[in-house]
C-alpha positions, 0 to 999 in steps of 0.5 A: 480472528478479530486481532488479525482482522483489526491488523489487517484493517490497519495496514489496508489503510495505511497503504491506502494513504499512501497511495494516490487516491483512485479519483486524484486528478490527472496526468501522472496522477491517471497514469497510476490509477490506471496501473492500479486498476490493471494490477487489482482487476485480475479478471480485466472486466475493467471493475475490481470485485470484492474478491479482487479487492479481498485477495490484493490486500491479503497479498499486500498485508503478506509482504508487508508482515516479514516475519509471517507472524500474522501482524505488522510490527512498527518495525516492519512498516518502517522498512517496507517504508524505507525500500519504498522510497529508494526509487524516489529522488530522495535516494532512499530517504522515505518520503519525507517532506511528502507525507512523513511529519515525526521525521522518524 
């Protein structure tokens, strides 16, 4: 249990670096924040509960562990990274540049 708590705490951050912070800014920056909002808040109470919270992540930790083994490998972060940043202006790259550093 703590093993997979301890995988789901790390991919929770990770996809939280990577995506825009909730209090950003604005223009574009609102724009996400608010499809986010929208995606998460099941209920449309405008406020995101724990269980919202809860059940998005599981869902996000799902896709991210391909193989269903309950943990996300190197391997599987880097290819959800990669199908990440195909719609970038990169054309596939990742994101490089933006938040990549190792150039791995």
């Amino acid at each position: 249990m703590t093993k997979h708590f301890g995988a789901l705490i790390a991919a929770i951050a990770v996809i939280s670096i990577s995506a825009s912070p909730v209090y950003a800014g604005k223009d574009h920056k609102e724009g996400k924040n608010h499809k986010m909002m929208k995606k998460v808040d099941v209920d449309g109470d405008g406020m995101i509960s724990r269980d919202e919270f809860d059940a998005h992540h599981t869902q996000m930790f799902e896709k991210l562990d391909a193989d269903g083994d309950d943990n996300i490998s190197k391997e599987e972060m880097k290819a959800h990274k990669k199908q990440k940043g195909k719609g970038h202006k990169d054309k596939g790259e990742g994101r490089k540049g933006k938040g990549d550093r190792d150039d791995d």
